[in-house]
C-alpha positions, 0 to 999 in steps of 0.5 A: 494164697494163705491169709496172713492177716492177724486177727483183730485183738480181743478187748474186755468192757466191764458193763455192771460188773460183769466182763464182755469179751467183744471184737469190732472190725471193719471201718464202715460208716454203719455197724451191725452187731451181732449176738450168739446162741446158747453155748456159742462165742464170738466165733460163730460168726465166722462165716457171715464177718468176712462178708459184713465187712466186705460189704462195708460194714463194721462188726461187733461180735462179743461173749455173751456173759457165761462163755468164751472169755466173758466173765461166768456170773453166778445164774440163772440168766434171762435174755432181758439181763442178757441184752441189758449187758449188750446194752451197756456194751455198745454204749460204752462203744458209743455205737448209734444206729446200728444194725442188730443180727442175733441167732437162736438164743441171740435173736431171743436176746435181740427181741428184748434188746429191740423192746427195751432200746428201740431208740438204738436200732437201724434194724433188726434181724432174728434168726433161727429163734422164737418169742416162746418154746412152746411146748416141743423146745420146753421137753428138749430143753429140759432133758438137756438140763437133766443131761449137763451135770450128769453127762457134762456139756460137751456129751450135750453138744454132741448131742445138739449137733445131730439137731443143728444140721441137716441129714444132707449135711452128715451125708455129703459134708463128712469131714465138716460134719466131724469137725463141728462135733468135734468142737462141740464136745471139745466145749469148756462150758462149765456146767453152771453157766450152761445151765445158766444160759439154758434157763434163759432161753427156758423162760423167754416169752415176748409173744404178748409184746411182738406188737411193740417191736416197731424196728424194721425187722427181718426173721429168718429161719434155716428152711429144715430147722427142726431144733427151733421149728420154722412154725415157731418162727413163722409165728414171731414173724406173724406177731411183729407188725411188718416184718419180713420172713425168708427161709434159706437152706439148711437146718438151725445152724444155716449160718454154718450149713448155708453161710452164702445163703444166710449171708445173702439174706442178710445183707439183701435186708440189710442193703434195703434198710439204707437211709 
């Protein structure tokens, strides 16, 4: 049977002038918030909502500032700037205590989130992401900003697509594989806030400032990511002081390629973290 049921309304808060488009399901007594990666909007979260919500979480998931409905501030943008927006979003929210999922770019926001605002968290959960590019991610990443205003950003997301997933997934999953290129290349993304998001993953580095991360803390990485290689997630494991490490199967997008999986992991964390 199809479900009917209407999605919930999209609703705007203007945190320091800046709009952030954000949706809050569900009614659970704890909330776990959720922060998308480079070029990605609320919908990223398709696959991992439903199971939140009937696990009885309630959700938040918004646009980041330079996608989706949010407003496109003029850049360059930094993963602090970025989880201070957060920041403002769930005060206004009056949301306490909750738990924090950020993937690839997200969890590179929620490492700064956790160091400036530990006081907010319940705990913290980084997915596919690291506290520096390094060298390899530094190379892709600048050829991706010499490739956006020469080619657009969807040619680029085309391209990132071959990166995200797996060989077996292009093999065996054809039709999934064509819709998610699709949509890729269907991205309106100006060029400007995409390079505007880019500078900050470019730039981020928390490698010095793991020890401070004190959140409980699971880092989780799609087990055949070679677009953030499982390595650099090792290593922001390694550099935050009892963190859990779980690999699940697939590549960057796991959270696609594998939801049940990434999903699984996720809340077995979650669950355990209960007061």
């Amino acid at each position: 049977m199809t479900d009917t049921t209407p999605a919930p309304a999209r609703t705007e808060i203007t945190v320091d002038g800046v709009r952030l488009n954000y949706r809050l399901e569900g009614e659970g007594p704890q909330t776990v918030v959720l922060i998308n990666g480079l070029a990605d909007d609320l919908d990223t979260w398709a696959y991992q909502v439903p199971d939140l919500l009937a696990a009885g979480y309630r959700v938040l998931s918004f646009d980041n500032r330079g996608i989706g409905a949010s407003d496109t501030p003029a850049g360059p943008y930094t993963t602090a700037r970025m989880a201070a927006d957060a920041k403002g979003l769930v005060d206004a929210l009056g949301l306490t205590d909750f738990h924090l999922l950020g993937v690839s770019m997200g969890g590179m926001i929620a490492q700064e989130y956790a160091l400036a605002y530990p006081q907010d968290l319940a705990s913290l959960t980084l997915a596919c992401t690291y506290a520096a590019p390094g060298p390899f991610c530094s190379r892709m990443f600048a050829f991706w900003g010499d490739l956006a205003p020469k080619l657009g950003v969807p040619f680029v997301m085309r391209d990132v697509s071959l990166w995200a997933f797996t060989v077996p997934f292009f093999e065996e999953r054809t039709d999934e594989a064509a819709e998610f290129e699709a949509g890729m290349a269907q991205l309106t993304m100006p060029v400007e806030a995409y390079l505007a998001q880019l500078h900050a993953i470019q730039v981020h580095d928390t490698t010095a400032r793991l020890a401070e991360i004190t959140v409980p803390t699971l880092v989780l990485a799609g087990e055949e990511d070679i677009l953030i290689p499982v390595r650099l997630s090792r290593r922001l494991h390694e550099g935050i002081a009892g963190s859990q490490f779980v690999t699940v199967p697939g590549g960057h997008a796991s959270l696609w390629e594998s939801p049940e999986p990434f999903n699984a992991a996720v809340l077995a964390f979650l669950q355990s973290r209960q007061s």
